[in-house]
N, CA, C and O of each residue as an XYZ file, in Angstrom:
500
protein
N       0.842     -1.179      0.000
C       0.000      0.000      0.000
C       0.886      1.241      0.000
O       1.919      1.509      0.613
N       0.304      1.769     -0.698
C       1.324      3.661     -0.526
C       0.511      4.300      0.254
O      -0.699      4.245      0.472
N       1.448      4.963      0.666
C       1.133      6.266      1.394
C       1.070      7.633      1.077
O       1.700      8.197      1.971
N       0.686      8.387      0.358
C       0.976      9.864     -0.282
C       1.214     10.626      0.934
O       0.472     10.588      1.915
N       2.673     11.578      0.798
C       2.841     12.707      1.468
C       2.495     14.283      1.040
O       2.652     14.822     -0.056
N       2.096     14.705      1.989
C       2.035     16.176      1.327
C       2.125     17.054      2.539
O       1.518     16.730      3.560
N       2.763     18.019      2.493
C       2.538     19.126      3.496
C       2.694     20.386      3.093
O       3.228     20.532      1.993
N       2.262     21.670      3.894
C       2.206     23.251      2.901
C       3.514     23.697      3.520
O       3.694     24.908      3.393
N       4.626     22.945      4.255
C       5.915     23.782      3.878
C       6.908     23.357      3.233
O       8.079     23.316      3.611
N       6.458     23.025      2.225
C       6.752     22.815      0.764
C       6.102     23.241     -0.375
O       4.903     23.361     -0.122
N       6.363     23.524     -1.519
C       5.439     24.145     -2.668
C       4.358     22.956     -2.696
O       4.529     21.853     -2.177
N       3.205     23.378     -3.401
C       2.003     22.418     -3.470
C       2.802     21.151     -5.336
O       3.856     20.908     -5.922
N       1.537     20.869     -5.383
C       2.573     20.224     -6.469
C       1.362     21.124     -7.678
O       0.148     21.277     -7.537
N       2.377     21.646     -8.968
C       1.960     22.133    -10.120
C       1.299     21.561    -11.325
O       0.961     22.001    -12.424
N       1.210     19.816    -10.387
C       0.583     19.007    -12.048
C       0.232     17.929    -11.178
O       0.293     17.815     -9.954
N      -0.194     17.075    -12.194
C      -0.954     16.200    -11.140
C       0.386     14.383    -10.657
O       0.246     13.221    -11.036
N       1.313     14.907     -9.889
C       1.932     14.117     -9.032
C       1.497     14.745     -7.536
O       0.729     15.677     -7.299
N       2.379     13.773     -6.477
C       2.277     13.960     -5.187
C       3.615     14.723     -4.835
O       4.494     14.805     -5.693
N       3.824     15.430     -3.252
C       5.406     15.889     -3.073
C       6.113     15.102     -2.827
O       7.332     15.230     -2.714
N       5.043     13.470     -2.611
C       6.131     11.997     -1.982
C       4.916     10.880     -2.259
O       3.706     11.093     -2.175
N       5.463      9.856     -2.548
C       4.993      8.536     -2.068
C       5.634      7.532     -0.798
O       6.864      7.557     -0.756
N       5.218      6.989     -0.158
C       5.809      6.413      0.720
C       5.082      4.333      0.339
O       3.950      3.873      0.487
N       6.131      3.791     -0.056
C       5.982      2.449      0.111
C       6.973      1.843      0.753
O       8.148      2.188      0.620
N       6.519      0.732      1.628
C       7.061     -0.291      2.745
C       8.651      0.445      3.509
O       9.703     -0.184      3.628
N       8.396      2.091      3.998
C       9.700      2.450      4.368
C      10.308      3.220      3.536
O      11.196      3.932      4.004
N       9.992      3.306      1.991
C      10.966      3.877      1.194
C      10.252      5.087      0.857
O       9.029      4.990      0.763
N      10.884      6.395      0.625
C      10.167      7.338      0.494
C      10.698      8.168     -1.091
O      11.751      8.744     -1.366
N       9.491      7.920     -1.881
C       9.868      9.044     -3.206
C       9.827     10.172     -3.275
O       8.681     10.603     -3.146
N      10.672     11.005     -3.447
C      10.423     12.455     -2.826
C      10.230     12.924     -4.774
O      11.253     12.747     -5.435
N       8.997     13.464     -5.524
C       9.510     14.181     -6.355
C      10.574     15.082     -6.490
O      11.025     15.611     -5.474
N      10.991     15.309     -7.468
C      11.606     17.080     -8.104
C      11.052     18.251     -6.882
O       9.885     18.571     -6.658
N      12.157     18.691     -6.279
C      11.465     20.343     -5.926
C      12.337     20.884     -6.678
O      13.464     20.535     -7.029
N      11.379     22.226     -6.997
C      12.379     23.790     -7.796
C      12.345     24.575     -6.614
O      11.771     24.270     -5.568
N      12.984     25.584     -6.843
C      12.978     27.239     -5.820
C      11.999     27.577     -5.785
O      11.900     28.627     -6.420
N      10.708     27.127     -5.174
C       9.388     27.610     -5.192
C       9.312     27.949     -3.594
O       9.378     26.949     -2.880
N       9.156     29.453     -2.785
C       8.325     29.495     -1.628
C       7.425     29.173     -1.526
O       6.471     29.565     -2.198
N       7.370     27.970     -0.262
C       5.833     27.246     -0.458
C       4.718     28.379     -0.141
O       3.583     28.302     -0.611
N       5.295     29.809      0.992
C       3.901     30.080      0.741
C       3.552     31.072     -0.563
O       2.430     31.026     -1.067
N       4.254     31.683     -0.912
C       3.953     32.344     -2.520
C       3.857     31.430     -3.617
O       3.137     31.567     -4.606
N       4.420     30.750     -3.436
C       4.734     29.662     -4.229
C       5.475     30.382     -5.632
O       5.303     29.875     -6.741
N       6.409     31.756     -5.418
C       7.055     32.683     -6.267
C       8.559     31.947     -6.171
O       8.923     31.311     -5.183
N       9.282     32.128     -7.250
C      10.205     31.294     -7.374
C      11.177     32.811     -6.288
O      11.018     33.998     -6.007
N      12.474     31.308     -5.968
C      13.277     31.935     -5.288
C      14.587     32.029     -5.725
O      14.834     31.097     -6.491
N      15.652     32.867     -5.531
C      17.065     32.805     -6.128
C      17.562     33.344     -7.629
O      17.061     32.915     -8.669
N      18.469     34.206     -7.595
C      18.851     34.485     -8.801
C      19.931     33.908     -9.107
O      20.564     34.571     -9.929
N      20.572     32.675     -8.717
C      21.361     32.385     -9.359
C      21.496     30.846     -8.940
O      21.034     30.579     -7.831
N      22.092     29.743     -9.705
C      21.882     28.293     -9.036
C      21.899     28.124     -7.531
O      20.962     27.657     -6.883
N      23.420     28.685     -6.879
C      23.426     28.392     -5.452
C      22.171     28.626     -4.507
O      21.790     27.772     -3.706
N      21.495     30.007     -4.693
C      20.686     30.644     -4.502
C      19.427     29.622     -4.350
O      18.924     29.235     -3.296
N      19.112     29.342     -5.468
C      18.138     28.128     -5.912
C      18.312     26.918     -5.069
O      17.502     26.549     -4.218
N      19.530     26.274     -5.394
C      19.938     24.886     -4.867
C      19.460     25.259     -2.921
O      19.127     24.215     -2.359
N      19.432     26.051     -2.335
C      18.959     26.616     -0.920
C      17.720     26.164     -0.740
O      17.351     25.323      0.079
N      16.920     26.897     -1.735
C      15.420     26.274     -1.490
C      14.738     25.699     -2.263
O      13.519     25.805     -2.398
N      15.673     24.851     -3.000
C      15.178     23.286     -3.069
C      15.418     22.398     -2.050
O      14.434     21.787     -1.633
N      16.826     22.104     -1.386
C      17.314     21.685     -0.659
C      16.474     22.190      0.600
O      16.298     21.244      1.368
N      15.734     23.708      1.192
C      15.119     23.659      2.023
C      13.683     23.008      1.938
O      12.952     22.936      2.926
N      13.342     22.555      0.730
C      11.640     21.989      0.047
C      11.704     20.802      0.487
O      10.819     20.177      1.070
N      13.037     20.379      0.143
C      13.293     18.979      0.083
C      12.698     18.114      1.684
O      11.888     17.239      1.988
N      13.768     19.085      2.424
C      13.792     18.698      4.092
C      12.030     19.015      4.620
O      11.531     18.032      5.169
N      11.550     19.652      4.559
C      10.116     19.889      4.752
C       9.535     18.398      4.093
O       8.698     17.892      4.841
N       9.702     17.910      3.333
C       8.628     16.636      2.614
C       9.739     15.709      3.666
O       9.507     15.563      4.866
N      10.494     15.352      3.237
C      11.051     14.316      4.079
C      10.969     14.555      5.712
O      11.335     13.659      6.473
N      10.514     15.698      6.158
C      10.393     15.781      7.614
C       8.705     15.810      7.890
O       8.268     16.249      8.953
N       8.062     15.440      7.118
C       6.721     15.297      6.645
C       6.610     13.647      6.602
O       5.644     13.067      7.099
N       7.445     13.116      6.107
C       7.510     11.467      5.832
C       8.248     10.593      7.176
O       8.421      9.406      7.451
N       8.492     11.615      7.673
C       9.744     10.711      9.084
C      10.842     10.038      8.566
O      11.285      8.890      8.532
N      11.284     11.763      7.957
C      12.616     10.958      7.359
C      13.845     11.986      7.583
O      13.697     12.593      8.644
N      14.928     12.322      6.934
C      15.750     13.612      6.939
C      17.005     13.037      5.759
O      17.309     11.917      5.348
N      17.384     14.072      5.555
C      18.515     13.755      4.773
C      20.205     12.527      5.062
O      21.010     12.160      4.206
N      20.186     12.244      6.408
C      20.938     11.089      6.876
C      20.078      9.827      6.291
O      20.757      8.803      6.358
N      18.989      9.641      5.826
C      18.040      8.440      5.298
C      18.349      8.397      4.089
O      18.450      7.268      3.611
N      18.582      9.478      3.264
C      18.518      9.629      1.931
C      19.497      8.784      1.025
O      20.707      8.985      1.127
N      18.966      7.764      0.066
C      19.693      6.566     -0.304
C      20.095      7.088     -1.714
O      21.132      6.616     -2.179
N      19.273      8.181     -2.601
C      19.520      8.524     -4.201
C      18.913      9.800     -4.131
O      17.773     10.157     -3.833
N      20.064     10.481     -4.516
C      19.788     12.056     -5.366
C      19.761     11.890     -7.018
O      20.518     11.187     -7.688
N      18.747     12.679     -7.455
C      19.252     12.898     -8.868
C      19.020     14.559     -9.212
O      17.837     14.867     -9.351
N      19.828     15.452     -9.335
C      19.773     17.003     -9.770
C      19.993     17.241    -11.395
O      20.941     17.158    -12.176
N      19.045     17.472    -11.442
C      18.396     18.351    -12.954
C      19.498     19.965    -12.707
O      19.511     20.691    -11.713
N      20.196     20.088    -13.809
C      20.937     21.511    -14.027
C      20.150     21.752    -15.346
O      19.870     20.836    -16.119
N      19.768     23.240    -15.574
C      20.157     23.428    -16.654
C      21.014     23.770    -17.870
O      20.853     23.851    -19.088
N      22.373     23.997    -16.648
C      23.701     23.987    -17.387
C      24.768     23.981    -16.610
O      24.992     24.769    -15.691
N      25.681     22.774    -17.097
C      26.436     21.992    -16.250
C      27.671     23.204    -15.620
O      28.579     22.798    -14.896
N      27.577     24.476    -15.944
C      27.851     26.073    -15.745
C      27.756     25.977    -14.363
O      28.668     26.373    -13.638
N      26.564     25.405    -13.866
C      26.272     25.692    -12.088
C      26.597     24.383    -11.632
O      25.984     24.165    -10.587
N      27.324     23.395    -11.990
C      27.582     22.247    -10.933
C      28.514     22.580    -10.006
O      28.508     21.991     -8.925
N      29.478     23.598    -10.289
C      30.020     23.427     -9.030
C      29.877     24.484     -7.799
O      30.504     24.463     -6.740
N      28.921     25.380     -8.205
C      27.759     25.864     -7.201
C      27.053     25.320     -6.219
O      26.895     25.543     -5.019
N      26.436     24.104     -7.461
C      24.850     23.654     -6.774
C      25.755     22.653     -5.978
O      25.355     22.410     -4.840
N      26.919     22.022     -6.387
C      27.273     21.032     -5.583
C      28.141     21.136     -4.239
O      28.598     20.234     -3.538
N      28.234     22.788     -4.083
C      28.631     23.252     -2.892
C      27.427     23.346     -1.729
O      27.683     23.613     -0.555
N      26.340     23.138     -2.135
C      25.263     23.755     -1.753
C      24.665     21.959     -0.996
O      24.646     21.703      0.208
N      24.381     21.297     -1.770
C      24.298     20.267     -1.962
C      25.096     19.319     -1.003
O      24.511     18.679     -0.129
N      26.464     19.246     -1.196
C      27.229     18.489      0.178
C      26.994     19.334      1.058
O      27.420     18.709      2.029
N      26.434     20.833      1.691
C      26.241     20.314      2.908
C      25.802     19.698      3.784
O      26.049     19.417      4.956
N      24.930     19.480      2.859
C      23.764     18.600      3.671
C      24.037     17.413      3.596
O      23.134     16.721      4.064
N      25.043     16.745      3.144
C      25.495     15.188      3.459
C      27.011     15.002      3.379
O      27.797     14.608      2.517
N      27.092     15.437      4.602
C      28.627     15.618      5.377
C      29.683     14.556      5.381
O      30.883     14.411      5.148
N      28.408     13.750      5.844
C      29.149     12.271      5.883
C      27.965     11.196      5.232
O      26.758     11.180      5.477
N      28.912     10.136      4.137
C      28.407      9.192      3.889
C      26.810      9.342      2.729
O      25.694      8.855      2.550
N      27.704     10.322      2.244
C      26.364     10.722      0.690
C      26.225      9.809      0.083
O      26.981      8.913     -0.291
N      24.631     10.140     -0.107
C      23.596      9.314     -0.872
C      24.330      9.272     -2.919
O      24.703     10.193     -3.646
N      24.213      7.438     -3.204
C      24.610      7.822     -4.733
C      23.596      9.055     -5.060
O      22.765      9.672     -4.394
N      24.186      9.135     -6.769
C      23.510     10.518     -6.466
C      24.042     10.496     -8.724
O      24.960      9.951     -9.338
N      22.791     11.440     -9.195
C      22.969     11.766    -10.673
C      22.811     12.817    -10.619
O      22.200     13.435     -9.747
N      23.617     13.429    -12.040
C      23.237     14.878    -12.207
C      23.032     14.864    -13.923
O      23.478     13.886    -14.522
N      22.583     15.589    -14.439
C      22.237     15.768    -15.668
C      21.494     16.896    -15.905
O      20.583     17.360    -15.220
N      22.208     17.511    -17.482
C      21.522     18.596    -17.631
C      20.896     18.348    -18.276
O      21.131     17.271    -18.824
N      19.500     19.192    -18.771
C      18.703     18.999    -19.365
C      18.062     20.913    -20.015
O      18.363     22.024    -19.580
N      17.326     20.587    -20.925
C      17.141     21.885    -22.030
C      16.205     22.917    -21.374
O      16.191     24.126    -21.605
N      15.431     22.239    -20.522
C      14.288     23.616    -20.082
C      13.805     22.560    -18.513
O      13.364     21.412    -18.456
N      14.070     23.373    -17.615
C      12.913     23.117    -16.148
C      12.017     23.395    -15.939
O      11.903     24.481    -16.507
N      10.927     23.127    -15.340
C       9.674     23.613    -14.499
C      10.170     25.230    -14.592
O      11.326     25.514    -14.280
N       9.191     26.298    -15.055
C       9.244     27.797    -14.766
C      10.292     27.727    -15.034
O      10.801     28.099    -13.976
N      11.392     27.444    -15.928
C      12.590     27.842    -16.567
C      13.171     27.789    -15.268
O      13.707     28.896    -15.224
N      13.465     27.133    -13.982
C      14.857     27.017    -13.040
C      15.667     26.614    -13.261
O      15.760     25.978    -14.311
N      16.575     26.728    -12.522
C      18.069     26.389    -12.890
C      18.726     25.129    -12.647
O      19.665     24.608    -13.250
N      17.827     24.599    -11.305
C      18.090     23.520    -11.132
C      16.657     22.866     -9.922
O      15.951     23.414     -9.074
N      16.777     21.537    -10.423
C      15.399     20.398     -9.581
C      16.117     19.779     -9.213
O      17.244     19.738     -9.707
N      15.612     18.791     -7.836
C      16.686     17.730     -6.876
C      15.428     17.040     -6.637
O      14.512     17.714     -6.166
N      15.179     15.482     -6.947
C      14.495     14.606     -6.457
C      15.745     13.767     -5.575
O      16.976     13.729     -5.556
N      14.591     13.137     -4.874
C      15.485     11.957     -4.018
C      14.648     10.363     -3.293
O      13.495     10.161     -2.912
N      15.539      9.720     -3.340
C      14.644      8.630     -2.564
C      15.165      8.576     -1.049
O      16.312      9.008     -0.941
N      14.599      8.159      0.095
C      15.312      7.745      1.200
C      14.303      6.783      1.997
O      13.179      6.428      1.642
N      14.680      6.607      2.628
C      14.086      5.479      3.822
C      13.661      6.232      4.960
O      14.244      7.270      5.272
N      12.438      5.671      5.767
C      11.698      6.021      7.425
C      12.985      5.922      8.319
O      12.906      6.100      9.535
């Protein structure tokens, strides 16, 4: 059985997915962009900027699921130009200090509202 997560301190979702699924322990966290959940107005002018509050979207759903970023088993970050990897990826290890989750990156031609960069992830309860 799944479980759908959702909570409002995170952006709502813009199409018809959930902000998470939860099956037997494992938790799917969609894509977040730089969206303030409560404006839901994008945030950051520049990747690092961005990579902040995705990475803060992120922790809100997974602290919504009973989870946190020490759970987190797979990152995958959407750039839209491999220009900001070593921005977003300053931004990015801090939050896994020790013992980071594998993890993909790939750029791709256009994001959600043209951002700069999306971070899905999977992790465990």
């Amino acid at each position: 059985m799944k479980n759908i997560i959702s909570t409002d301190k995170a952006p709502s979702a813009i199409g018809p997915y959930s902000q998470a699924v939860e099956h037997n322990g494992i938790i799917y966290c969609s894509g977040q962009i730089p969206l303030d959940p409560d404006s839901m107005e994008l945030v950051g002018e520049n990747a690092a900027e961005q990579a902040k509050q995705v990475m803060k979207n992120l922790a809100a759903v997974l602290e919504e699921a009973g989870s946190d970023f020490s759970k987190v088993l797979k990152c995958t970050i959407f750039l839209d130009s491999m220009d900001d990897f070593g921005a977003v990826n300053e931004v990015y290890g801090g939050y896994f200090p020790n013992d980071p989750p594998a993890r993909a990156t790939v750029a791709v031609q256009t994001l959600p509202k043209n951002v700069m960069v999306e971070i899905s992830c999977i992790a465990y309860k």
